[in-house]
N, CA and C atoms as an extended XYZ file, in Angstrom:
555
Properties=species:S:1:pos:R:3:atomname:S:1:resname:S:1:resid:I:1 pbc="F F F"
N         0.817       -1.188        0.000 N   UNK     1
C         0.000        0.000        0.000 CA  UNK     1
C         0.868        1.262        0.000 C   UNK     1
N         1.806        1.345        0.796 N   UNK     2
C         2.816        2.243        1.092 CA  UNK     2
C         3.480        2.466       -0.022 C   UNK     2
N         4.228        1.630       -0.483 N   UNK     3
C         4.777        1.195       -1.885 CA  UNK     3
C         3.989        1.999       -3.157 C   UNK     3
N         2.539        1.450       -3.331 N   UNK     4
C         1.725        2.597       -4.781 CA  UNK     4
C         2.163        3.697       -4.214 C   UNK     4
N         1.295        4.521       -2.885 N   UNK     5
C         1.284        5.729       -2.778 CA  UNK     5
C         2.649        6.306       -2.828 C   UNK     5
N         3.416        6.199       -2.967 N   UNK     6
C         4.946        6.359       -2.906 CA  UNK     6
C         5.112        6.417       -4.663 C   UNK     6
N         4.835        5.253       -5.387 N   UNK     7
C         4.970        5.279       -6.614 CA  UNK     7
C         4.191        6.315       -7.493 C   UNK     7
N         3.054        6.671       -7.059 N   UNK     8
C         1.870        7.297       -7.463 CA  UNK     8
C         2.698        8.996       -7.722 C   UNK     8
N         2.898        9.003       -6.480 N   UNK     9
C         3.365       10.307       -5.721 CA  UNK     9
C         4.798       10.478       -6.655 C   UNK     9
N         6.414        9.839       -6.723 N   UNK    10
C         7.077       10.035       -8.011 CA  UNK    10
C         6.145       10.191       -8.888 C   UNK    10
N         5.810        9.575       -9.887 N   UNK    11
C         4.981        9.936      -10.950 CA  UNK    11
C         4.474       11.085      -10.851 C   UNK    11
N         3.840       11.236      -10.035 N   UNK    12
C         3.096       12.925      -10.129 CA  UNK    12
C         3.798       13.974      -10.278 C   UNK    12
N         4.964       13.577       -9.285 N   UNK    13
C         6.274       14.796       -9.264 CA  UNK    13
C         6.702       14.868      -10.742 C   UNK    13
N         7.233       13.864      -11.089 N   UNK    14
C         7.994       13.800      -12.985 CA  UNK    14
C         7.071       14.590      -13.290 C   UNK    14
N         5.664       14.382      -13.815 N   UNK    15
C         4.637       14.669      -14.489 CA  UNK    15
C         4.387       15.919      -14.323 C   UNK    15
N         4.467       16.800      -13.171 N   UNK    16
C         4.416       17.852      -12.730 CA  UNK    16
C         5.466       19.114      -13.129 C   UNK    16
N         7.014       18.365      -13.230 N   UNK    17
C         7.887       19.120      -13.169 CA  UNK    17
C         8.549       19.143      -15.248 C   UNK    17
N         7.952       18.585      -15.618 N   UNK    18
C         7.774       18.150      -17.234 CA  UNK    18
C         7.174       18.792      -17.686 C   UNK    18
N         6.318       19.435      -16.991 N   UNK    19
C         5.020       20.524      -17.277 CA  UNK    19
C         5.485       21.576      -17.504 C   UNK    19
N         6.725       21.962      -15.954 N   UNK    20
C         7.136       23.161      -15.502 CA  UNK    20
C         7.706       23.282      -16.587 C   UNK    20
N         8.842       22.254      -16.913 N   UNK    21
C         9.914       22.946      -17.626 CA  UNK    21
C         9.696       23.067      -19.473 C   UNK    21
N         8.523       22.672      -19.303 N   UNK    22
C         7.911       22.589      -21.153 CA  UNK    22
C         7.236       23.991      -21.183 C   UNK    22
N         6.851       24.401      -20.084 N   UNK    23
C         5.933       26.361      -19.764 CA  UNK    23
C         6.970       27.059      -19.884 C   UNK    23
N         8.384       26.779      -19.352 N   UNK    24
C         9.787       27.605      -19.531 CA  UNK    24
C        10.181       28.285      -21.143 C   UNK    24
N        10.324       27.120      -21.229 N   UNK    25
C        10.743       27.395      -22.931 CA  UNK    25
C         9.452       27.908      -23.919 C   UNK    25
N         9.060       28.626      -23.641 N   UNK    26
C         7.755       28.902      -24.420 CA  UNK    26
C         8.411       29.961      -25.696 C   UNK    26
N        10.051       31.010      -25.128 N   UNK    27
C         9.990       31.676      -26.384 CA  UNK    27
C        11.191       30.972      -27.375 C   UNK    27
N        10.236       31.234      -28.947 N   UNK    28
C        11.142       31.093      -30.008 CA  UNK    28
C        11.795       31.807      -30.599 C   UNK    28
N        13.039       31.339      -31.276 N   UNK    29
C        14.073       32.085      -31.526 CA  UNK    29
C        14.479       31.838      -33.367 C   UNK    29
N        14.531       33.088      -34.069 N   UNK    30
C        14.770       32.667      -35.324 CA  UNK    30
C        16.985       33.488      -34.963 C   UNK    30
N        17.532       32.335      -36.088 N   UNK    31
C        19.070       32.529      -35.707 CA  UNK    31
C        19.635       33.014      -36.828 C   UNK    31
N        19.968       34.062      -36.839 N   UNK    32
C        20.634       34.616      -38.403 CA  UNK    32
C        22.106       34.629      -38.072 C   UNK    32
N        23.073       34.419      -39.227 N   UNK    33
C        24.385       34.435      -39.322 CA  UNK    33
C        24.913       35.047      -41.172 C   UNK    33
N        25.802       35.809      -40.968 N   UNK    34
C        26.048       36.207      -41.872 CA  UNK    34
C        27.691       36.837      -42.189 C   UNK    34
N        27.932       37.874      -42.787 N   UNK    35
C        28.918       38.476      -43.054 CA  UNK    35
C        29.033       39.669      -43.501 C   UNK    35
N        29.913       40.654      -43.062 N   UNK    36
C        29.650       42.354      -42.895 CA  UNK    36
C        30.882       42.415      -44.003 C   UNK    36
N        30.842       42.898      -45.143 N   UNK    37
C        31.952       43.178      -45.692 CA  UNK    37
C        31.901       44.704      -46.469 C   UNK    37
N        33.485       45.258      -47.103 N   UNK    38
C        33.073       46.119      -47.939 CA  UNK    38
C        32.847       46.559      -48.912 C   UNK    38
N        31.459       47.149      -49.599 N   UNK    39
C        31.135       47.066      -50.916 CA  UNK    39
C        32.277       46.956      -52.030 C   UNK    39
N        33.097       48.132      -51.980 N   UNK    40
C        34.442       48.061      -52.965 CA  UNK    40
C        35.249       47.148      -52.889 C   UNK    40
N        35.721       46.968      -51.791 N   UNK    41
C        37.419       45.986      -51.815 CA  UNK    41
C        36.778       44.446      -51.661 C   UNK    41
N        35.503       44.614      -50.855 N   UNK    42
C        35.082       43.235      -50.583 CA  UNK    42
C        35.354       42.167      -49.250 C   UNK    42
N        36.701       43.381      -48.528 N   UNK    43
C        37.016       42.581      -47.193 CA  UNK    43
C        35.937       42.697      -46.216 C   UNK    43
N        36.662       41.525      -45.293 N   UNK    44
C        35.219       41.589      -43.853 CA  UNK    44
C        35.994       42.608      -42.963 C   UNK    44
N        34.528       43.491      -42.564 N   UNK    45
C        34.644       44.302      -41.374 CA  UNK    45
C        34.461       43.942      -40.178 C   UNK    45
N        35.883       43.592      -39.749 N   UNK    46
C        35.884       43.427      -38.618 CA  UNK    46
C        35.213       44.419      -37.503 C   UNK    46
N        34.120       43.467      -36.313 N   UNK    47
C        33.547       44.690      -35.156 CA  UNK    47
C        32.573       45.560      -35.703 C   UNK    47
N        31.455       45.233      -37.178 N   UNK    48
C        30.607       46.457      -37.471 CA  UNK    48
C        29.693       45.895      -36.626 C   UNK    48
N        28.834       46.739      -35.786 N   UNK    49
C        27.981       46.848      -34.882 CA  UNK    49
C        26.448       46.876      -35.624 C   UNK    49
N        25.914       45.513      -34.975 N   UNK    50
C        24.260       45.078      -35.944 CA  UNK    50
C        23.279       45.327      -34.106 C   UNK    50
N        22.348       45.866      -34.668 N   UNK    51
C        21.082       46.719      -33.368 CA  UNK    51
C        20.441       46.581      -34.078 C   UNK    51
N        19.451       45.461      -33.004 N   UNK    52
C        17.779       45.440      -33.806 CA  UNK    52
C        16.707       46.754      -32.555 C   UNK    52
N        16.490       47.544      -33.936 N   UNK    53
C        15.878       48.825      -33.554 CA  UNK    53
C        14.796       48.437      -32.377 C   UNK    53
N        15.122       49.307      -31.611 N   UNK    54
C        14.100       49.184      -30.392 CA  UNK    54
C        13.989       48.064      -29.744 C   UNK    54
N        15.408       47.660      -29.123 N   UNK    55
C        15.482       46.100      -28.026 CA  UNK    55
C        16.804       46.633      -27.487 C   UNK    55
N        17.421       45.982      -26.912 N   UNK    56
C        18.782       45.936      -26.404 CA  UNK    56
C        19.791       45.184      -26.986 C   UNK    56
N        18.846       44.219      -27.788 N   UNK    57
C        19.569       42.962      -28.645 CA  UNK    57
C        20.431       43.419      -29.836 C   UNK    57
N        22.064       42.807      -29.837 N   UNK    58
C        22.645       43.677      -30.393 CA  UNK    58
C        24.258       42.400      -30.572 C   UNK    58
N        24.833       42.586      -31.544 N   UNK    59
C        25.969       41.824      -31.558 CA  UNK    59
C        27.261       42.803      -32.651 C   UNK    59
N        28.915       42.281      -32.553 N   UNK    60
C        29.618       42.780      -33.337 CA  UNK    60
C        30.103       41.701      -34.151 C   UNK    60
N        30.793       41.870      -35.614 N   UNK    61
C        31.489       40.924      -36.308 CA  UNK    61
C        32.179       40.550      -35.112 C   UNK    61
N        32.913       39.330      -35.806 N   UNK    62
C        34.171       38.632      -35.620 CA  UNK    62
C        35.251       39.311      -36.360 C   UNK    62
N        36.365       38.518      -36.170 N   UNK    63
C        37.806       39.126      -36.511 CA  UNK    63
C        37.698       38.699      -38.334 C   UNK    63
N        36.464       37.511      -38.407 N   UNK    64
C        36.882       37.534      -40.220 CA  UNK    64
C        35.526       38.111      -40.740 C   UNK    64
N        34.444       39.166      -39.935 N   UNK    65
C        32.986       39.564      -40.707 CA  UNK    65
C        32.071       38.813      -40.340 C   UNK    65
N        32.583       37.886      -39.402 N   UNK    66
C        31.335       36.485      -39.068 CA  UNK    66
C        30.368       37.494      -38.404 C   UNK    66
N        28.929       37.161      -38.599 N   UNK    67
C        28.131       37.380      -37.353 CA  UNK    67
C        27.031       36.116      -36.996 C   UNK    67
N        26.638       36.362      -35.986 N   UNK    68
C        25.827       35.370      -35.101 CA  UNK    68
C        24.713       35.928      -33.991 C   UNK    68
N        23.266       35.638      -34.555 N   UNK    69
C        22.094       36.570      -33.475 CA  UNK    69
C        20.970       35.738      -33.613 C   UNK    69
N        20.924       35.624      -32.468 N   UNK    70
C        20.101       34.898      -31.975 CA  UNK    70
C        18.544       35.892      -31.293 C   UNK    70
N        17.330       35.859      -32.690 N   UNK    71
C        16.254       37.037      -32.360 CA  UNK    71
C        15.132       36.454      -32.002 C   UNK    71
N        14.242       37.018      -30.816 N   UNK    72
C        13.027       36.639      -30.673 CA  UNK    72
C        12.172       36.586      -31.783 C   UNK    72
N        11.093       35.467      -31.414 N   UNK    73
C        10.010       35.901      -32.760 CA  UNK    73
C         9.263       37.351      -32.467 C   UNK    73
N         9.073       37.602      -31.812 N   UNK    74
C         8.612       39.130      -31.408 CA  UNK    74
C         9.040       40.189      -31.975 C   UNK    74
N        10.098       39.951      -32.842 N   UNK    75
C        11.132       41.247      -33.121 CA  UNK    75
C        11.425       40.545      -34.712 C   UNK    75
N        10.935       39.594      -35.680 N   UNK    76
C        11.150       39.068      -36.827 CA  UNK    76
C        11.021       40.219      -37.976 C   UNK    76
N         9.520       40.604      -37.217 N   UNK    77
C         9.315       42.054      -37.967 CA  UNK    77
C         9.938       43.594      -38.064 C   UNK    77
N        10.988       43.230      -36.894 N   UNK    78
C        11.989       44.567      -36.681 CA  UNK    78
C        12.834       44.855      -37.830 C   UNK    78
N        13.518       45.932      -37.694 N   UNK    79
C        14.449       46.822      -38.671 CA  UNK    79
C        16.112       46.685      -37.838 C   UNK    79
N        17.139       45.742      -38.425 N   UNK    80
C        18.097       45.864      -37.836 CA  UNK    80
C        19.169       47.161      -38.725 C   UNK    80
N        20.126       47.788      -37.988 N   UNK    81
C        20.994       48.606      -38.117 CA  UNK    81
C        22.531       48.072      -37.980 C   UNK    81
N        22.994       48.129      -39.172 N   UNK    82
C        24.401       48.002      -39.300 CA  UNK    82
C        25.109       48.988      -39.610 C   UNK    82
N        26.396       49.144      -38.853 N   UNK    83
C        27.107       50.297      -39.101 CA  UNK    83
C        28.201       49.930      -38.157 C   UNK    83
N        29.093       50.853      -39.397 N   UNK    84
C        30.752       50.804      -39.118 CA  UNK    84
C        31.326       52.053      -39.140 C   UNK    84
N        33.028       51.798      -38.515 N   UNK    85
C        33.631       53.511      -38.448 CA  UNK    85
C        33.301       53.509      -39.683 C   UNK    85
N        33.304       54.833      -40.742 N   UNK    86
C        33.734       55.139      -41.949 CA  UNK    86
C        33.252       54.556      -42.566 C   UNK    86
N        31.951       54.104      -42.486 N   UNK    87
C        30.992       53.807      -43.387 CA  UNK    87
C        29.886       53.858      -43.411 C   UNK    87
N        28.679       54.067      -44.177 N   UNK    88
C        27.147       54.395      -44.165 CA  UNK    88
C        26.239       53.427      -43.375 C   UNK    88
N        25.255       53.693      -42.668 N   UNK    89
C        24.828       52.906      -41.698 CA  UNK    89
C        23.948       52.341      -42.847 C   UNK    89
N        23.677       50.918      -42.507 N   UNK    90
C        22.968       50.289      -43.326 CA  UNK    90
C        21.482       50.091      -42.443 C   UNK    90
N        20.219       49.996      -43.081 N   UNK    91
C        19.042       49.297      -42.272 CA  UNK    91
C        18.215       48.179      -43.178 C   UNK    91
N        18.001       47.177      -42.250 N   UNK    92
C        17.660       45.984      -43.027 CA  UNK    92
C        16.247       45.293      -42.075 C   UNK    92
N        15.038       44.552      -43.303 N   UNK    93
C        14.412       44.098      -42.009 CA  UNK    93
C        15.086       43.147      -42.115 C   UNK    93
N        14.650       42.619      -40.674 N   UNK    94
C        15.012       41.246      -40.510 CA  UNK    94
C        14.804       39.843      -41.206 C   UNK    94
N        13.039       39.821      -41.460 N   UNK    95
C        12.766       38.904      -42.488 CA  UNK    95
C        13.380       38.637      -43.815 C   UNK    95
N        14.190       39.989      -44.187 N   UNK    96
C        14.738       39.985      -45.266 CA  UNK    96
C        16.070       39.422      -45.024 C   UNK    96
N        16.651       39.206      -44.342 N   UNK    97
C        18.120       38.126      -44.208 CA  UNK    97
C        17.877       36.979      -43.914 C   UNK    97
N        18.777       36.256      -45.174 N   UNK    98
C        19.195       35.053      -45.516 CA  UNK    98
C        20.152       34.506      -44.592 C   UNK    98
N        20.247       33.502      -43.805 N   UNK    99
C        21.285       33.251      -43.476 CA  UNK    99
C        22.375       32.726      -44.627 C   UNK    99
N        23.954       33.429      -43.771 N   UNK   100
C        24.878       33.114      -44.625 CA  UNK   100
C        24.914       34.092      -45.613 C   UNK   100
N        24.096       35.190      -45.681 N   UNK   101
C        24.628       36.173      -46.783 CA  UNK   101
C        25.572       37.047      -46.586 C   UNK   101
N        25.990       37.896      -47.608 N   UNK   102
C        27.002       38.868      -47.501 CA  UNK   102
C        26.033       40.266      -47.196 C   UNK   102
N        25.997       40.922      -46.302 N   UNK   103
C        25.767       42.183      -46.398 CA  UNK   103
C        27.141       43.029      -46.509 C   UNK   103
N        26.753       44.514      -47.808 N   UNK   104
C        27.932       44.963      -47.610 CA  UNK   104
C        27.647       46.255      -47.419 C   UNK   104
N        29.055       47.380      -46.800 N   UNK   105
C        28.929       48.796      -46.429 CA  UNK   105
C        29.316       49.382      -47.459 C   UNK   105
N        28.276       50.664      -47.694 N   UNK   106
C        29.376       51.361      -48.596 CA  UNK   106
C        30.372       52.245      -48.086 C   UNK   106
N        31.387       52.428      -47.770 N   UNK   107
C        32.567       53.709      -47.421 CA  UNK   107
C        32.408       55.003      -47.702 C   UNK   107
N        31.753       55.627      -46.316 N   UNK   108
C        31.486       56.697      -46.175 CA  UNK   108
C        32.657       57.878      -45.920 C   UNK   108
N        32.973       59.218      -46.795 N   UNK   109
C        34.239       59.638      -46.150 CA  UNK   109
C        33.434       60.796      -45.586 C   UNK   109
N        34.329       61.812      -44.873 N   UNK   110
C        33.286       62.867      -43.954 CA  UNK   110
C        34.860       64.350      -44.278 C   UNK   110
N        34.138       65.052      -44.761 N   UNK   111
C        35.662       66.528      -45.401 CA  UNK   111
C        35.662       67.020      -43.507 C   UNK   111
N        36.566       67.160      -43.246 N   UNK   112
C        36.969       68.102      -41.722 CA  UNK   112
C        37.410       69.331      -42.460 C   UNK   112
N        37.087       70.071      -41.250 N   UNK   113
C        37.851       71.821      -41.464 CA  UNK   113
C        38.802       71.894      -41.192 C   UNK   113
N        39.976       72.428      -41.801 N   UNK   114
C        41.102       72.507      -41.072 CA  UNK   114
C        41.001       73.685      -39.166 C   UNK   114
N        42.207       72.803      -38.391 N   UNK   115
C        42.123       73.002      -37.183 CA  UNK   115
C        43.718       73.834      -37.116 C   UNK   115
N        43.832       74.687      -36.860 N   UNK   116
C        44.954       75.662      -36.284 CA  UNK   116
C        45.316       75.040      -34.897 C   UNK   116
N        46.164       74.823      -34.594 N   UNK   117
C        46.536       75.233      -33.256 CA  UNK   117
C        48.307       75.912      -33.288 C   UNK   117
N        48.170       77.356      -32.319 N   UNK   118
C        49.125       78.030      -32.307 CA  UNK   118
C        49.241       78.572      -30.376 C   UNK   118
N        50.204       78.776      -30.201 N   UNK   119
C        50.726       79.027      -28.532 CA  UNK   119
C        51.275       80.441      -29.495 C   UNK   119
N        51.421       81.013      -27.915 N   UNK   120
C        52.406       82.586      -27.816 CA  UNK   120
C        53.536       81.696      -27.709 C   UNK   120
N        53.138       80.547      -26.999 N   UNK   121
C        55.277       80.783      -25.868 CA  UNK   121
C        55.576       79.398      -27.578 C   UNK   121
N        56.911       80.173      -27.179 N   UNK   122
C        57.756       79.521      -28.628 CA  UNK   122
C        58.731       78.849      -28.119 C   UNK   122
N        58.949       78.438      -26.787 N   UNK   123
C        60.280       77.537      -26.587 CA  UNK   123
C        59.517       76.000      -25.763 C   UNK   123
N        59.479       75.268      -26.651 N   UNK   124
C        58.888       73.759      -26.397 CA  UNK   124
C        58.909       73.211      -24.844 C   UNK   124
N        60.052       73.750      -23.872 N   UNK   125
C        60.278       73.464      -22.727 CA  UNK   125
C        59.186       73.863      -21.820 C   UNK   125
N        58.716       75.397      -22.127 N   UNK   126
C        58.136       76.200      -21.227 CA  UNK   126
C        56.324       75.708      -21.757 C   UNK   126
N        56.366       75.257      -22.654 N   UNK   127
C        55.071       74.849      -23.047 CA  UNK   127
C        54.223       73.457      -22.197 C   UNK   127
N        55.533       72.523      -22.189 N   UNK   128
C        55.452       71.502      -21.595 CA  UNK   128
C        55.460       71.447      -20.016 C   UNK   128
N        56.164       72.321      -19.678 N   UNK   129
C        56.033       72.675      -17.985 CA  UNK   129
C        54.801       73.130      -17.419 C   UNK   129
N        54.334       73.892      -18.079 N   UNK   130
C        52.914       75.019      -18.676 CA  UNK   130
C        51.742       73.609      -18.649 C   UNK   130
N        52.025       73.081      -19.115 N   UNK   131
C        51.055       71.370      -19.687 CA  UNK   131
C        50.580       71.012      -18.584 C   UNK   131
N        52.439       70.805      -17.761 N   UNK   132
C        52.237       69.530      -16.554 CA  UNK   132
C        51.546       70.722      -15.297 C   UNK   132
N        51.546       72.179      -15.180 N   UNK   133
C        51.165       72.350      -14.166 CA  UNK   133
C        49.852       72.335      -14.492 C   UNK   133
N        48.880       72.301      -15.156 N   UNK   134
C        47.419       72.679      -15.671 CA  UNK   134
C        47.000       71.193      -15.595 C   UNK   134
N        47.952       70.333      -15.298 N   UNK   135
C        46.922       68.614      -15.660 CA  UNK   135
C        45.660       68.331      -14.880 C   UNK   135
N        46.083       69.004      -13.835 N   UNK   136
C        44.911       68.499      -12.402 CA  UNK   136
C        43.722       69.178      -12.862 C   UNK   136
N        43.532       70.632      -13.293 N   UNK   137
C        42.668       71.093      -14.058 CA  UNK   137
C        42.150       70.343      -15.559 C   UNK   137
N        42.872       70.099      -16.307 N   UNK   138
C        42.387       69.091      -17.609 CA  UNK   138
C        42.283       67.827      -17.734 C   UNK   138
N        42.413       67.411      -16.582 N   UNK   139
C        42.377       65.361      -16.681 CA  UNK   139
C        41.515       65.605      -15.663 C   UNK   139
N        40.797       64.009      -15.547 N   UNK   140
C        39.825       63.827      -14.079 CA  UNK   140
C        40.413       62.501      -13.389 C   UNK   140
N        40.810       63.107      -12.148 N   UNK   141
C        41.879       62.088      -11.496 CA  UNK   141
C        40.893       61.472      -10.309 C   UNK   141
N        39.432       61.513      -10.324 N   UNK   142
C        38.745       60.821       -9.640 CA  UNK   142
C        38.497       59.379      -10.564 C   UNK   142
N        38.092       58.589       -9.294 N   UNK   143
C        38.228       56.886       -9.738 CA  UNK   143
C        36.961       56.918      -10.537 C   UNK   143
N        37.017       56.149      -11.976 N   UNK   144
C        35.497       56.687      -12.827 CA  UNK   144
C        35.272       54.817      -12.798 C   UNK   144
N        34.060       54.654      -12.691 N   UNK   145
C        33.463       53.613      -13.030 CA  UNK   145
C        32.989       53.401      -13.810 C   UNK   145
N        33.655       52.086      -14.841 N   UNK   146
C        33.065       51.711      -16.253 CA  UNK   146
C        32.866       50.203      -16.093 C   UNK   146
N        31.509       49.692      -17.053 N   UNK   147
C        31.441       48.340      -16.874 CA  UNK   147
C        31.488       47.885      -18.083 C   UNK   147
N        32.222       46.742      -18.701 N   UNK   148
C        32.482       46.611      -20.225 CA  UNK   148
C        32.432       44.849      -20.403 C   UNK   148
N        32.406       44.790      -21.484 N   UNK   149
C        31.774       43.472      -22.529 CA  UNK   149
C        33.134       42.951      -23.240 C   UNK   149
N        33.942       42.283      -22.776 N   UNK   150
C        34.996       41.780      -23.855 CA  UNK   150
C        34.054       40.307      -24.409 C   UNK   150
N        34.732       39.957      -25.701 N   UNK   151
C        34.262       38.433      -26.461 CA  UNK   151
C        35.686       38.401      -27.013 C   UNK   151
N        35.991       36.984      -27.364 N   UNK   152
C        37.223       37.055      -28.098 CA  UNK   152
C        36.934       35.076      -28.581 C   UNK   152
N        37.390       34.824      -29.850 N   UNK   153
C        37.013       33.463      -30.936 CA  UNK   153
C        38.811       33.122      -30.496 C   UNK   153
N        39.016       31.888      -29.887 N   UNK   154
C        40.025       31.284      -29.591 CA  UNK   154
C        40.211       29.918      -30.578 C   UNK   154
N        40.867       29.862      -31.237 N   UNK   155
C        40.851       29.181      -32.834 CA  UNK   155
C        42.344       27.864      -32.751 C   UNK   155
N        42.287       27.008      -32.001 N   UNK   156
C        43.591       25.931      -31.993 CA  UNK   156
C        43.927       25.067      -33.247 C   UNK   156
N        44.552       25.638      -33.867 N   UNK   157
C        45.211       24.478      -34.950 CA  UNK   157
C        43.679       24.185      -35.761 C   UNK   157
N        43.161       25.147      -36.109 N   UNK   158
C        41.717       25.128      -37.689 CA  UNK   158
C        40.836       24.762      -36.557 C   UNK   158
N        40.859       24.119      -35.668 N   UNK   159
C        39.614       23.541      -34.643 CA  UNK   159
C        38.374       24.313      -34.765 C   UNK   159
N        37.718       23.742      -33.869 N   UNK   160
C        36.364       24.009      -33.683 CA  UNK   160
C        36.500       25.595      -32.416 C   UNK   160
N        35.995       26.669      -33.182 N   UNK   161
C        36.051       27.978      -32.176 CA  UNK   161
C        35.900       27.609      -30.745 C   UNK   161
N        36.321       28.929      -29.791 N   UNK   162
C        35.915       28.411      -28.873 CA  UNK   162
C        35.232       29.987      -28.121 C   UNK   162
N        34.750       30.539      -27.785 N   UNK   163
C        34.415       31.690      -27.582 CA  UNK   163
C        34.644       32.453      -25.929 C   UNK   163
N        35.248       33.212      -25.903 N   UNK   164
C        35.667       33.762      -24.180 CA  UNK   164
C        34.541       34.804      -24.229 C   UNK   164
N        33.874       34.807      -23.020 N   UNK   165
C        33.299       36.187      -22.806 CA  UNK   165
C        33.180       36.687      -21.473 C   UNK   165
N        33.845       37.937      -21.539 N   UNK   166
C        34.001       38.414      -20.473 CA  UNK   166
C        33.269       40.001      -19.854 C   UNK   166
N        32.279       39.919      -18.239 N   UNK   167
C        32.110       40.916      -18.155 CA  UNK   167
C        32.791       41.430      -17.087 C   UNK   167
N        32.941       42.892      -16.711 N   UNK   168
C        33.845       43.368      -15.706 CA  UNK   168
C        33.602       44.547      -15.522 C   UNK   168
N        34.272       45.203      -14.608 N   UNK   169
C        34.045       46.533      -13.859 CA  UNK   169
C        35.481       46.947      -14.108 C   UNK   169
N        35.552       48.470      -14.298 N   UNK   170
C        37.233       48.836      -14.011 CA  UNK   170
C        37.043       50.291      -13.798 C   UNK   170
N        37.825       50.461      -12.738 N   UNK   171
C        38.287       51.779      -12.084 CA  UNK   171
C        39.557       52.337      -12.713 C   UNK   171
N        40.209       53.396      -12.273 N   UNK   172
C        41.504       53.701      -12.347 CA  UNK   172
C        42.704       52.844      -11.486 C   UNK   172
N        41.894       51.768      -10.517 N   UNK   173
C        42.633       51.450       -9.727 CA  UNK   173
C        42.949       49.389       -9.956 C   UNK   173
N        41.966       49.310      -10.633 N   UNK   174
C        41.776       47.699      -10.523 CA  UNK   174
C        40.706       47.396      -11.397 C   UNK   174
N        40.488       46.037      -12.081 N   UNK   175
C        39.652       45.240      -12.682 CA  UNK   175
C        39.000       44.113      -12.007 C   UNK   175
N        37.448       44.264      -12.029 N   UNK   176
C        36.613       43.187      -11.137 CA  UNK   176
C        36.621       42.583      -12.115 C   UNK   176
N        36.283       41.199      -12.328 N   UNK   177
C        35.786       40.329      -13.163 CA  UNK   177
C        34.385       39.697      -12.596 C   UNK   177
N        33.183       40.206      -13.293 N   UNK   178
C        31.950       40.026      -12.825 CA  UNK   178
C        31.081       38.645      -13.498 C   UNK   178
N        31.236       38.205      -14.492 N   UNK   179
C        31.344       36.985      -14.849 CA  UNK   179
C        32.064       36.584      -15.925 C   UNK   179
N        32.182       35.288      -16.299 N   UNK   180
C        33.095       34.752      -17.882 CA  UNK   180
C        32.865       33.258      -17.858 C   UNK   180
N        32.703       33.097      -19.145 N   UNK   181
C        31.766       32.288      -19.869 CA  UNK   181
C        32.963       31.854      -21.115 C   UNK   181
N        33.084       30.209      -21.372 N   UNK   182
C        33.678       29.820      -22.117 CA  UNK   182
C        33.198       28.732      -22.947 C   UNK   182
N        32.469       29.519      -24.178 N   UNK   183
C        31.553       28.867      -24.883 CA  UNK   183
C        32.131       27.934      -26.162 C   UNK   183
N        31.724       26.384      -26.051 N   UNK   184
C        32.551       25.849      -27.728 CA  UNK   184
C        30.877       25.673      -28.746 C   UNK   184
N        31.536       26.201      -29.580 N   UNK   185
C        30.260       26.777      -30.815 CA  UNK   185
C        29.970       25.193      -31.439 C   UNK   185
């Protein structure tokens, strides 16, 4: 007797917790991968920065143009933004990428004004002394808090990638390491 109710009771638990974890996964994900290159020469841009408009969701090339994004279905219908230094921001929907295609930039140049810079004092010594007493006024020597995103593709002998990612805190004084993650693709 002890024995069913015991058996009954596992069963219910499995059955119960099969439930839970099938309600978990409820969102789907469409996965695009591609390549950022440039219209003229045709090389990959390394680090062009892809933002699907209005989310947080957001990734950079790789070191050879690779990219990799992983988008809610909620956002299929969004407008992603690509853009690089020195080149024209591109906008694309999403539905419209193929995985595995080439998107390319065109090379944007930008004319500057010319910039003067001229001093009174004419002897290089007195300029530089002049520099170092004014620093405390032109630098900010309080401890600034920044929190930053390293990734880096660790590649052994052609192998299979391996991906580092690292988040962290850094002061003027020291580097926290707040988590890191060592992903094989």
């Amino acid at each position: 007797m002890k024995r069913d109710v015991f058996f009954k009771a596992i069963c219910l638990f499995f059955i119960t917790c099969s439930c839970i974890i099938n309600a978990q996964n409820t969102t789907s994900f469409k996965e695009i991968n591609g390549k950022i290159i440039d219209l003229d020469t045709k090389n990959a841009l390394v680090f062009a920065d892809l933002v699907i408009n209005g989310s947080n969701i957001s990734t950079v090339t790789n070191t050879d143009g690779g990219f990799l994004l992983k988008i809610p279905d909620t956002f299929i219908d969004a407008t992603i933004t690509i853009s690089h230094l020195g080149y024209e921001k591109k906008e694309l929907k999403i539905a419209d990428i193929k995985n595995g295609e080439k998107i390319a930039l065109r090379p944007s140049t930008t004319q500057l004004e010319v910039v003067n810079v001229f001093s009174d004092i004419k002897d290089a010594k007195t300029l530089v002394l002049e520099t170092l007493e004014k620093r405390n006024t032109l630098y900010n020597n309080e401890n600034t808090l920044m929190t930053a995103f390293y990734r880096e593709t660790i590649m052994k002998r052609k192998k299979t990638p391996r991906y580092l990612k690292l988040w962290y805190k850094y002061t003027n004084s020291h580097i926290k390491v707040l988590k890191m993650m060592i992903l094989n693709s």
